[in-house]
The first five atom37 places (N, CA, C, CB, O) and aatype in JSON, in Angstrom:
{
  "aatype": [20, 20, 20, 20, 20, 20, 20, 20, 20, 20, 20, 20, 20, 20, 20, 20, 20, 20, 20, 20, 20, 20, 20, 20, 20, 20, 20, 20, 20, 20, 20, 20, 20, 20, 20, 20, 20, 20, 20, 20, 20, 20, 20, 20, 20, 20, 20, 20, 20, 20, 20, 20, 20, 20, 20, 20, 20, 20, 20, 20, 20, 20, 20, 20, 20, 20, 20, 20, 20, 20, 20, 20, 20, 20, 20, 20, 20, 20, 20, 20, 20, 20, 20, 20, 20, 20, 20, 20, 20, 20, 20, 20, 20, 20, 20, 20, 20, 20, 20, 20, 20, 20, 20, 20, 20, 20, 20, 20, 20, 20, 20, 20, 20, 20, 20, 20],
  "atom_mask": [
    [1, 1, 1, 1, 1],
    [1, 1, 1, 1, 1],
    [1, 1, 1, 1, 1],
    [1, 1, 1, 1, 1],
    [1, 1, 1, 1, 1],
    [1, 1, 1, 1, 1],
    [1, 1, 1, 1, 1],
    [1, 1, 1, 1, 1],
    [1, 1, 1, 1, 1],
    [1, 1, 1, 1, 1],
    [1, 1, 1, 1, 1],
    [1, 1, 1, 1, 1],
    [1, 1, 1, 1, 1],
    [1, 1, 1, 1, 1],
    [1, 1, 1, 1, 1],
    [1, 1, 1, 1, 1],
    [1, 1, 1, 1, 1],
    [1, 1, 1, 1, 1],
    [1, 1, 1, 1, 1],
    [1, 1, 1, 1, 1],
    [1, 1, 1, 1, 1],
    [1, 1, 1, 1, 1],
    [1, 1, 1, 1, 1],
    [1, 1, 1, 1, 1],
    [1, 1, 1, 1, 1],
    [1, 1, 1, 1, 1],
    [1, 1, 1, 1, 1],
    [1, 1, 1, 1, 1],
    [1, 1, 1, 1, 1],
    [1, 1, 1, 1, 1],
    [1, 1, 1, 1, 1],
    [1, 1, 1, 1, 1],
    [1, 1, 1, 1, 1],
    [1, 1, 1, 1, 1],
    [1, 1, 1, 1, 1],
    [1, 1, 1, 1, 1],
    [1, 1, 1, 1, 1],
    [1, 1, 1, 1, 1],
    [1, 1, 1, 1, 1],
    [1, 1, 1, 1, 1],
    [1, 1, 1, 1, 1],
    [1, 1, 1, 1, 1],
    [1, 1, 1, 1, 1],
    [1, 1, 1, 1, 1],
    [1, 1, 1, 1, 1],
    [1, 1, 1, 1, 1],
    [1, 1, 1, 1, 1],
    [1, 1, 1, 1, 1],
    [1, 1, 1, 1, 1],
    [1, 1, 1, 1, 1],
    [1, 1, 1, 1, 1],
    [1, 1, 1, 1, 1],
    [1, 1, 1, 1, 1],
    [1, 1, 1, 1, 1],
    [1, 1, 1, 1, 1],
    [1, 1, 1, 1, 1],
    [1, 1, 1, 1, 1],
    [1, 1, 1, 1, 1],
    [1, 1, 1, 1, 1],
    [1, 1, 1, 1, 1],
    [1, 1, 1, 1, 1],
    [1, 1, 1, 1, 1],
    [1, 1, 1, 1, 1],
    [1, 1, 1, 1, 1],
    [1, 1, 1, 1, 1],
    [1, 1, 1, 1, 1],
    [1, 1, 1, 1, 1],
    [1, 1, 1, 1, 1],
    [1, 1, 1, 1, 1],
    [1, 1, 1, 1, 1],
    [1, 1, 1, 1, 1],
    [1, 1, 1, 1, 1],
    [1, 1, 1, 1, 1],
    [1, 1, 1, 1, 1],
    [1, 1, 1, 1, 1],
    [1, 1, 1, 1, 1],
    [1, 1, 1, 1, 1],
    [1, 1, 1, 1, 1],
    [1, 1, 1, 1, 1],
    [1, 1, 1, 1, 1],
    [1, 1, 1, 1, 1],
    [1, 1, 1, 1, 1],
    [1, 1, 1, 1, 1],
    [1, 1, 1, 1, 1],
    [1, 1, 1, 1, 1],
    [1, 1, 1, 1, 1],
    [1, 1, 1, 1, 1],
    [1, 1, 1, 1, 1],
    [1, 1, 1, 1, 1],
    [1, 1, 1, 1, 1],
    [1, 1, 1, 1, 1],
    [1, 1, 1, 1, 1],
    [1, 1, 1, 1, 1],
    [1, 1, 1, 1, 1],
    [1, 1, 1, 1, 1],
    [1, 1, 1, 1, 1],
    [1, 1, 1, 1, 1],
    [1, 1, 1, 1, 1],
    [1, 1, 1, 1, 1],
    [1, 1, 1, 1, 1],
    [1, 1, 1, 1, 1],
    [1, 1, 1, 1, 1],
    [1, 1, 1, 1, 1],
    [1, 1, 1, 1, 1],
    [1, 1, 1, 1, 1],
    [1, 1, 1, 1, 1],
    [1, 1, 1, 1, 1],
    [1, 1, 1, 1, 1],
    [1, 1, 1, 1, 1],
    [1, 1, 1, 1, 1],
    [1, 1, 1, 1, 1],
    [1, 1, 1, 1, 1],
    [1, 1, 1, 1, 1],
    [1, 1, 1, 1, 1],
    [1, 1, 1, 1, 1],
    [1, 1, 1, 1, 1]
  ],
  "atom_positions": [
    [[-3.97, -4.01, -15.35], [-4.04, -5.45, -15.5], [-4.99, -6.0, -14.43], [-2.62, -6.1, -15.38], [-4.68, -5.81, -13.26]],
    [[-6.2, -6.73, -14.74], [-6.98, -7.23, -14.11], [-6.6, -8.2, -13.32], [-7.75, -7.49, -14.74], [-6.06, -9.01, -14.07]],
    [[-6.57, -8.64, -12.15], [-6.16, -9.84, -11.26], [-7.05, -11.19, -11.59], [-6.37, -9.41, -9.64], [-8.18, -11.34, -12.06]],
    [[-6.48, -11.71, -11.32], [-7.27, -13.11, -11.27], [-8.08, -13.43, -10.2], [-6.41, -14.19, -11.3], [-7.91, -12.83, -9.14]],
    [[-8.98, -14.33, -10.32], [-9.98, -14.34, -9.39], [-9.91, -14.65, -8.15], [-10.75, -14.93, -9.71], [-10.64, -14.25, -7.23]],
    [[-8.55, -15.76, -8.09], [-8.55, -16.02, -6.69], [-7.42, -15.14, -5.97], [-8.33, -17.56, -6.45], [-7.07, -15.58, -4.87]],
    [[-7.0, -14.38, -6.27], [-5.98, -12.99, -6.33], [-7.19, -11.87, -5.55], [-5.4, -12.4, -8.43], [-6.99, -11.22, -4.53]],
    [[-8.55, -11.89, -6.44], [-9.26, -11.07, -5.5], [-9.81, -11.56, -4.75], [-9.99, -10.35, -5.83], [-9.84, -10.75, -3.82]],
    [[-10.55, -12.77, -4.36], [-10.88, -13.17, -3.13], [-9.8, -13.07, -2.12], [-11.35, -14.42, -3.21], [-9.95, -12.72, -0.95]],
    [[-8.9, -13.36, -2.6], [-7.62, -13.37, -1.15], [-7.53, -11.72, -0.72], [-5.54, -14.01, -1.78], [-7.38, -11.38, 0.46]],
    [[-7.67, -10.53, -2.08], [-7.95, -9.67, -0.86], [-8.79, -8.59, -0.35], [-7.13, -9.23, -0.69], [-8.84, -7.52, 0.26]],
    [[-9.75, -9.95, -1.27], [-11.46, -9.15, -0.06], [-11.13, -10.18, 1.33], [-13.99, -9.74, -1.0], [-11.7, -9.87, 2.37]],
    [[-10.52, -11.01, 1.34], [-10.17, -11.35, 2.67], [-9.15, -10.72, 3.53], [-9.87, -12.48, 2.63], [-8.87, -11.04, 4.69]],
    [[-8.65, -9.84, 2.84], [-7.43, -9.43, 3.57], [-7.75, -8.41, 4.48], [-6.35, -8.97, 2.69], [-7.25, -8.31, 5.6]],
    [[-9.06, -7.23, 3.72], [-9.51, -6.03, 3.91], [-9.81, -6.94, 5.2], [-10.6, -5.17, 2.86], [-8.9, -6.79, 6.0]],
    [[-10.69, -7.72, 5.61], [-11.56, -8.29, 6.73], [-10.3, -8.83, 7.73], [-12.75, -9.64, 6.14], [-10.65, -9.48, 8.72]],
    [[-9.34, -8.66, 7.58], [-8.36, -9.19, 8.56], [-7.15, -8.31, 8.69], [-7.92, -10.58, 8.15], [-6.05, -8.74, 9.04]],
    [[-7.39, -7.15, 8.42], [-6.18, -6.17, 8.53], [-5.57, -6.36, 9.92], [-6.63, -4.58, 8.33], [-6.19, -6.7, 10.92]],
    [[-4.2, -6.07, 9.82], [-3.5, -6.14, 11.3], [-3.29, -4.33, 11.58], [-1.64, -7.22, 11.24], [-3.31, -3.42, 10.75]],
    [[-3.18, -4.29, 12.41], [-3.31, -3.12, 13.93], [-2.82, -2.06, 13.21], [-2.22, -3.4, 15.59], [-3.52, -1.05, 13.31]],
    [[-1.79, -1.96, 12.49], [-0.96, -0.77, 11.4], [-1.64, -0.56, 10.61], [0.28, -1.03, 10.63], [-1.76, 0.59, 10.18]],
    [[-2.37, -1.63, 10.12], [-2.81, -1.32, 8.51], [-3.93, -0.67, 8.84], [-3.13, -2.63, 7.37], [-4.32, 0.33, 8.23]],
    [[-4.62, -1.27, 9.99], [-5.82, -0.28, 10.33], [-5.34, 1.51, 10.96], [-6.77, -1.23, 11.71], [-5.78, 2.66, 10.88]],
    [[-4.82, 1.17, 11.25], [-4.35, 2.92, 11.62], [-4.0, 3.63, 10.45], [-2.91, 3.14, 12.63], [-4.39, 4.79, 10.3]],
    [[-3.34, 3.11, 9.64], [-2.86, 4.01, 8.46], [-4.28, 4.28, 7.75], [-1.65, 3.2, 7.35], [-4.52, 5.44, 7.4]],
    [[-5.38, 3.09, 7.48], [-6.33, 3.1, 6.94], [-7.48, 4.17, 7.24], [-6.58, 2.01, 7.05], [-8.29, 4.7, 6.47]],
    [[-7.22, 4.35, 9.13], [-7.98, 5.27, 9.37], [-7.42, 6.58, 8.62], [-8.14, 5.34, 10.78], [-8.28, 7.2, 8.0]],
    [[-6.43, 6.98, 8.58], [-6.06, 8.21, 8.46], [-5.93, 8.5, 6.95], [-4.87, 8.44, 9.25], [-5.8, 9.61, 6.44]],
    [[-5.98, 7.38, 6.36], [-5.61, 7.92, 4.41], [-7.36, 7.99, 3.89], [-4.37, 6.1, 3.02], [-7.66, 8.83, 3.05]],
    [[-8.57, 6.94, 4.51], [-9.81, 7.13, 3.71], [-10.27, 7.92, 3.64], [-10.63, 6.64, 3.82], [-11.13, 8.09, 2.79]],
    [[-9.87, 8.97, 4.64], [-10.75, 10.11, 4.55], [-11.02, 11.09, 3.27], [-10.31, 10.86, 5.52], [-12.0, 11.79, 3.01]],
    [[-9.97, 10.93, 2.65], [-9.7, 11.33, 1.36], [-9.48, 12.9, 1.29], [-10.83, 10.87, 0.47], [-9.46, 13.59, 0.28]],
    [[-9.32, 13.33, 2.69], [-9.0, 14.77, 3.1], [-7.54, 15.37, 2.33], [-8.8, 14.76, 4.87], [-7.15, 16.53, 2.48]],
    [[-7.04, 14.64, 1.73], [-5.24, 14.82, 0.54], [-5.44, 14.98, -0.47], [-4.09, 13.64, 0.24], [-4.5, 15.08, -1.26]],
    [[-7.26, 15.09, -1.08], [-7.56, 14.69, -2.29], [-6.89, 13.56, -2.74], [-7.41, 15.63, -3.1], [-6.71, 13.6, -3.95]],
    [[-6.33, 12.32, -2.07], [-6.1, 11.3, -2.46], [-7.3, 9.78, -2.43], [-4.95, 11.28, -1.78], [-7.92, 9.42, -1.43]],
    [[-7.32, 9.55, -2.91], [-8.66, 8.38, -2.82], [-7.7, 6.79, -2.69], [-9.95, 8.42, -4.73], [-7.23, 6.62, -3.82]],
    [[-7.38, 5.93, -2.02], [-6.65, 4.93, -1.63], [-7.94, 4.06, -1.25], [-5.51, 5.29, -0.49], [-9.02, 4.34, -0.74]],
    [[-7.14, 2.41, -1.92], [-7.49, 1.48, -2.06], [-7.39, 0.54, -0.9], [-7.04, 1.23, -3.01], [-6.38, -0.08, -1.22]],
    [[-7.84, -0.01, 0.35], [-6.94, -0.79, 0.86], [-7.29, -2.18, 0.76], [-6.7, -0.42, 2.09], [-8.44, -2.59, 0.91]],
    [[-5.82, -3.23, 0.38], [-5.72, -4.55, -0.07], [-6.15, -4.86, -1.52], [-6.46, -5.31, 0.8], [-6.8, -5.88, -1.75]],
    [[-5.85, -4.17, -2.32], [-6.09, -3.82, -3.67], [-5.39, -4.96, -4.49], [-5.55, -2.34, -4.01], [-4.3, -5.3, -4.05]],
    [[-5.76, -5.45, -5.37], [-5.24, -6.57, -6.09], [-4.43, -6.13, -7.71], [-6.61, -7.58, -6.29], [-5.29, -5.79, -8.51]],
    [[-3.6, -6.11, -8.05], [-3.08, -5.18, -9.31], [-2.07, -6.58, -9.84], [-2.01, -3.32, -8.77], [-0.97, -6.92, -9.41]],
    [[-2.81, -7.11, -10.79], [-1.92, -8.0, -11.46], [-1.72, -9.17, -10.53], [-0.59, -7.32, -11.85], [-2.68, -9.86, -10.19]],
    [[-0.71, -9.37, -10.18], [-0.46, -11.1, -9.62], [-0.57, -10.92, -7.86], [1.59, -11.89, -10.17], [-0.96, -11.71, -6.99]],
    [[0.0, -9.45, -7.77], [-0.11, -8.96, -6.46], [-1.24, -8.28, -5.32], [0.64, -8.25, -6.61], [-2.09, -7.63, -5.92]],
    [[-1.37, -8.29, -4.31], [-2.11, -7.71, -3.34], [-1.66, -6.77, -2.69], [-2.46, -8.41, -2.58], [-0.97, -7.09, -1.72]],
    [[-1.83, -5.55, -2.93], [-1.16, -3.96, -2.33], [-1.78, -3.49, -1.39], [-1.15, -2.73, -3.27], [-2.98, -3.27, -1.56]],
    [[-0.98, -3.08, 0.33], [-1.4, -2.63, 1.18], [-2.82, -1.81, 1.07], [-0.45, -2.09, 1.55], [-3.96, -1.9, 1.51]],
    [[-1.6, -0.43, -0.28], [-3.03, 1.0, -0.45], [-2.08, 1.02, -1.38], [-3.6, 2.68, 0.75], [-0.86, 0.9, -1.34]],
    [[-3.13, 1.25, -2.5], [-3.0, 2.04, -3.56], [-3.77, 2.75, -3.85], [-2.81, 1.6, -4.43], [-4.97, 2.53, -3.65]],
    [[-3.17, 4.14, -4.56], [-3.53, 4.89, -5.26], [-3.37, 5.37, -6.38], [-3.51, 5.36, -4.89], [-2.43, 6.06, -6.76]],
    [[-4.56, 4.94, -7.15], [-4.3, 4.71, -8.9], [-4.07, 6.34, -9.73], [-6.04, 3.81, -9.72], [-3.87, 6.48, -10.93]],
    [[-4.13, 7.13, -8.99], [-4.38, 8.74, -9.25], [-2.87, 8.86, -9.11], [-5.5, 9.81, -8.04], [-2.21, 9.03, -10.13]],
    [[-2.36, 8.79, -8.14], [-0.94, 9.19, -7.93], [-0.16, 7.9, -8.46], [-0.58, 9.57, -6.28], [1.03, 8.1, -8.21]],
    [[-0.33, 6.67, -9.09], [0.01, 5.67, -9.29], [1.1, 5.51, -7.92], [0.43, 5.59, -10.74], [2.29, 5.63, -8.23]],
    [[0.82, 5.26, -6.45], [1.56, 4.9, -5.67], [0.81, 4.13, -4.96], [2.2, 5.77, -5.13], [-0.41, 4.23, -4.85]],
    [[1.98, 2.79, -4.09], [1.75, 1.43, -3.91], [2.21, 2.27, -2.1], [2.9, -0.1, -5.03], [3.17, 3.03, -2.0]],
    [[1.44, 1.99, -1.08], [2.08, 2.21, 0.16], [2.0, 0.57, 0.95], [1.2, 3.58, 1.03], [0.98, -0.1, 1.13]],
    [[3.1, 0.3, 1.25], [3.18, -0.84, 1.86], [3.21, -1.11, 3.55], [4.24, -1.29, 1.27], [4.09, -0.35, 3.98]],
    [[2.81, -1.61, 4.31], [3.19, -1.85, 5.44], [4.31, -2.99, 5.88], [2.12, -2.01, 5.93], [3.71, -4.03, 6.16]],
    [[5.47, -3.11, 6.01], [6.38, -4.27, 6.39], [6.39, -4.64, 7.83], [7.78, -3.96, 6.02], [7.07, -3.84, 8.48]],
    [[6.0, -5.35, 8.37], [6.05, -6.63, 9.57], [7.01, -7.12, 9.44], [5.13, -7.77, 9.62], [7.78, -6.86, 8.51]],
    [[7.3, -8.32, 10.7], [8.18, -9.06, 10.77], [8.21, -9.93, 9.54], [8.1, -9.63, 11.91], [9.36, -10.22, 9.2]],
    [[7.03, -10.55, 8.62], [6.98, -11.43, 7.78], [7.78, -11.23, 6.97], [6.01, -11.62, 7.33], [8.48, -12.16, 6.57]],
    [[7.98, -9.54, 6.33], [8.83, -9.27, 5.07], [10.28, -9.45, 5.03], [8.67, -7.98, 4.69], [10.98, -9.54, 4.01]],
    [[10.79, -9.51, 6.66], [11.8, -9.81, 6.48], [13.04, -11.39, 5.7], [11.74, -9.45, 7.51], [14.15, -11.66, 5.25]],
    [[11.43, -12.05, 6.14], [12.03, -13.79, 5.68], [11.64, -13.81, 4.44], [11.34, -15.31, 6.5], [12.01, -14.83, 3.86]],
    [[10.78, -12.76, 3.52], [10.22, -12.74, 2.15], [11.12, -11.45, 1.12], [8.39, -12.38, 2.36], [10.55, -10.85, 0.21]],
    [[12.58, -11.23, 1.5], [13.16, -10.08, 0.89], [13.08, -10.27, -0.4], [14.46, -9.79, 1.26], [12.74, -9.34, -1.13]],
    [[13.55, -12.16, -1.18], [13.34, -12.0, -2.65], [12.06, -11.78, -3.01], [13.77, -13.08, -3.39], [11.93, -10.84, -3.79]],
    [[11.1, -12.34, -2.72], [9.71, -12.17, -3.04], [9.63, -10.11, -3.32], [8.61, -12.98, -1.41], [9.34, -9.41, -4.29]],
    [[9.99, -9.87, -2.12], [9.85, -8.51, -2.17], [10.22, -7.87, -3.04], [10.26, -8.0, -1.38], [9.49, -7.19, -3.76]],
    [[11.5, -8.0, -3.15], [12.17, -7.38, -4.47], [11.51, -7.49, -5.89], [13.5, -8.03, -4.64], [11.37, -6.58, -6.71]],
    [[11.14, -8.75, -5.98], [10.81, -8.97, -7.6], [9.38, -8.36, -7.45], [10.83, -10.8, -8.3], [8.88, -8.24, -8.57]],
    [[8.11, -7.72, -5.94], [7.05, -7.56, -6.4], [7.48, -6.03, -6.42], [5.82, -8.16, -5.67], [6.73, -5.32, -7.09]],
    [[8.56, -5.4, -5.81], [8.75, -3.72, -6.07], [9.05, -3.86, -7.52], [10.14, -2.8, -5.14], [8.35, -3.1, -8.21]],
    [[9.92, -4.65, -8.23], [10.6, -4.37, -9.19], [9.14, -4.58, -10.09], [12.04, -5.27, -9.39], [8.77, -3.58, -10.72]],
    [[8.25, -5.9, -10.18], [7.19, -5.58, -10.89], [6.15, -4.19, -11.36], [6.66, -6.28, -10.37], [5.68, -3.83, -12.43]],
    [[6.1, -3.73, -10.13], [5.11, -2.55, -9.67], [5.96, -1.19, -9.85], [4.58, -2.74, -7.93], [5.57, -0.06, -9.55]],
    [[6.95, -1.46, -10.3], [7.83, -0.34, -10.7], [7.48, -0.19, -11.84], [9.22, -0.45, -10.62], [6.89, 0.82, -12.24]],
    [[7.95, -1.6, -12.84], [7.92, -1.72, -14.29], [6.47, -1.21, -15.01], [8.19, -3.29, -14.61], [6.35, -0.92, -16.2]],
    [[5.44, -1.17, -14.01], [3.92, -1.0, -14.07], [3.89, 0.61, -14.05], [3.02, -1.79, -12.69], [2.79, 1.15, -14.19]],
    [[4.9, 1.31, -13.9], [4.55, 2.82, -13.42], [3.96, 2.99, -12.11], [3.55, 3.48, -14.34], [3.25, 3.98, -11.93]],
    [[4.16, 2.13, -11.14], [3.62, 2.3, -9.42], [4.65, 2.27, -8.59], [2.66, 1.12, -8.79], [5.22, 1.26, -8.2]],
    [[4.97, 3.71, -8.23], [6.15, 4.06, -7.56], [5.72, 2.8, -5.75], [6.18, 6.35, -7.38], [4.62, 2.54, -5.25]],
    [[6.68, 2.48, -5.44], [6.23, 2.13, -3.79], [7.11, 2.84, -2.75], [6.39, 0.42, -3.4], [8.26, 3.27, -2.84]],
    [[6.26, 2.84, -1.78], [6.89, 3.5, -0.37], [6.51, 2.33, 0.57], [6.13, 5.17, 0.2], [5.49, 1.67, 0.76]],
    [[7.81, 2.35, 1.09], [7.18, 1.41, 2.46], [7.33, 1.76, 3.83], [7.78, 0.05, 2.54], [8.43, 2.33, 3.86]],
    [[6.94, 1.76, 4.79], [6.93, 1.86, 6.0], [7.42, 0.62, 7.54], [5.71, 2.24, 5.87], [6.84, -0.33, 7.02]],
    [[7.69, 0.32, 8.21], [7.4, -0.6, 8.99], [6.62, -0.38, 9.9], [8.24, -1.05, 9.41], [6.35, 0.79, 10.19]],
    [[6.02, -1.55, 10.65], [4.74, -1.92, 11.8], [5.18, -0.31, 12.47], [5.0, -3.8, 13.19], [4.45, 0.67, 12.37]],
    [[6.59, -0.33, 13.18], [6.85, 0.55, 14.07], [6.64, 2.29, 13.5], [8.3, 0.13, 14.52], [6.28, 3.26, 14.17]],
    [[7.1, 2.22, 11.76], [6.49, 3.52, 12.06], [5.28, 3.93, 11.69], [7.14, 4.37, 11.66], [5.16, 5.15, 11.64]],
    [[4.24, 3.21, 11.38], [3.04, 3.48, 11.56], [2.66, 3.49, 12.85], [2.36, 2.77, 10.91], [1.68, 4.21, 13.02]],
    [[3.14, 2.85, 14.04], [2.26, 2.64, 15.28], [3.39, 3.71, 16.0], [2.01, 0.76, 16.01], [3.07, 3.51, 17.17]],
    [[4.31, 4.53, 16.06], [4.58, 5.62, 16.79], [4.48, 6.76, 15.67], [5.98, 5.49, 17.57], [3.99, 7.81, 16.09]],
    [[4.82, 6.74, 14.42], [5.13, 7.87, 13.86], [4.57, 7.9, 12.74], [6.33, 8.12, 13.78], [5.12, 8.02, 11.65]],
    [[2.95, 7.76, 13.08], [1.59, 8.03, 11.88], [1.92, 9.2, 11.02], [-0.05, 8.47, 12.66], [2.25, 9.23, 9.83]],
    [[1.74, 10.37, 12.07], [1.72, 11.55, 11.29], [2.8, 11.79, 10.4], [1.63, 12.59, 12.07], [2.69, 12.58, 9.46]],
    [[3.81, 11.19, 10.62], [5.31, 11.35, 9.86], [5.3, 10.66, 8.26], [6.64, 10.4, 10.9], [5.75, 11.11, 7.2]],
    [[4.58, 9.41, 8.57], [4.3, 8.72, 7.39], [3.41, 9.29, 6.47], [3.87, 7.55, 7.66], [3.69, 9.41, 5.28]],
    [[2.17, 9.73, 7.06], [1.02, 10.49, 6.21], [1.93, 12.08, 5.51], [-0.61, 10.98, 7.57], [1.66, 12.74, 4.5]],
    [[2.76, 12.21, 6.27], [3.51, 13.25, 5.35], [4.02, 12.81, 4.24], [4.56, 13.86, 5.93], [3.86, 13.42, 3.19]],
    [[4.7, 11.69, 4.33], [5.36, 11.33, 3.35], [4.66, 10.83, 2.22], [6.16, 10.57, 3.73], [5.04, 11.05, 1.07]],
    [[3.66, 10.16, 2.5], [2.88, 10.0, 1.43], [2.04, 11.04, 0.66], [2.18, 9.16, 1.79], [1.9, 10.67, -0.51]],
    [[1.53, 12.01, 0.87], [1.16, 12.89, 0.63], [2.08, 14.02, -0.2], [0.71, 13.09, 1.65], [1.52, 14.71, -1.05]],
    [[3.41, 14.18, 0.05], [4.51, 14.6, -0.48], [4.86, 13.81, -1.49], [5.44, 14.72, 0.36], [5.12, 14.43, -2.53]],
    [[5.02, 12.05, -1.57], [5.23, 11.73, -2.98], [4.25, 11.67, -3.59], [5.82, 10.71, -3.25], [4.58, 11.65, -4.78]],
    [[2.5, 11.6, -3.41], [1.82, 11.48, -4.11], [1.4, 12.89, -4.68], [1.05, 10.7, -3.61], [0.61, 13.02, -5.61]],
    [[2.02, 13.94, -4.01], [1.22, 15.74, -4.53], [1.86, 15.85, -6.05], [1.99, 17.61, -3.28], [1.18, 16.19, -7.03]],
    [[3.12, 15.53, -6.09], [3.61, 15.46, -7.67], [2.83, 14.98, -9.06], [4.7, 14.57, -7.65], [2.75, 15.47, -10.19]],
    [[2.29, 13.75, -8.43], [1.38, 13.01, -9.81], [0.32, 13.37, -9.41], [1.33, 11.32, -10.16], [-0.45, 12.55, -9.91]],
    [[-0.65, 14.5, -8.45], [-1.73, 14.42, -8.48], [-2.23, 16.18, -8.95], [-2.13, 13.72, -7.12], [-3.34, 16.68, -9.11]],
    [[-0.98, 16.69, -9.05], [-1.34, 17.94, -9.59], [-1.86, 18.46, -11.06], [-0.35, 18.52, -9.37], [-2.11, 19.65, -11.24]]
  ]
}
């Protein structure tokens, strides 16, 4: 499903304003060294996704303090992106900024299933 237009300007702006996590995770997934190829701030329908990867159909999210005051929002955009066939994983600020390598496991482990 194609996004709407101002859906993608908001996140070719987003790419240009990543916060401190998103850039760390970003360093470590573009390389595309997982044979995974990830999107970051990707627009899919009504929503704007951390990283996606349309190969493994998985949504990786980063959660901040913001998501906590946005739980319904949250819910109804997992439950969307579910209904879409886009499994999500999420992470918080903290474990991307102590426990990178732990996360890149995990993603790599749910995405090796749909990419075989």
């Amino acid at each position: 499903m194609r996004a709407p237009d101002f859906i993608r300007q908001r996140a070719k702006s987003l790419r240009r304003a990543m916060t401190g996590p998103e850039r760390t995770l970003w360093s470590l997934l573009r390389r595309d060294q997982f044979k995974l190829h990830f999107r970051r701030q990707h627009p899919v329908g009504p929503f704007i996704l951390d990283f996606h990867c349309a190969k493994a159909k998985l949504c990786v999210e980063i959660d901040g303090p913001m998501h906590a005051e946005r739980v319904e929002y949250n819910r109804r955009r997992t439950a969307w992106l579910e209904r879409e066939g886009i499994r999500v994983l999420k992470f918080t600020t903290e474990d991307v900024e102590h426990r990178s390598a732990a996360v890149v496991v995990a993603i790599v482990r749910t995405a090796a299933p749909s990419t075989a």
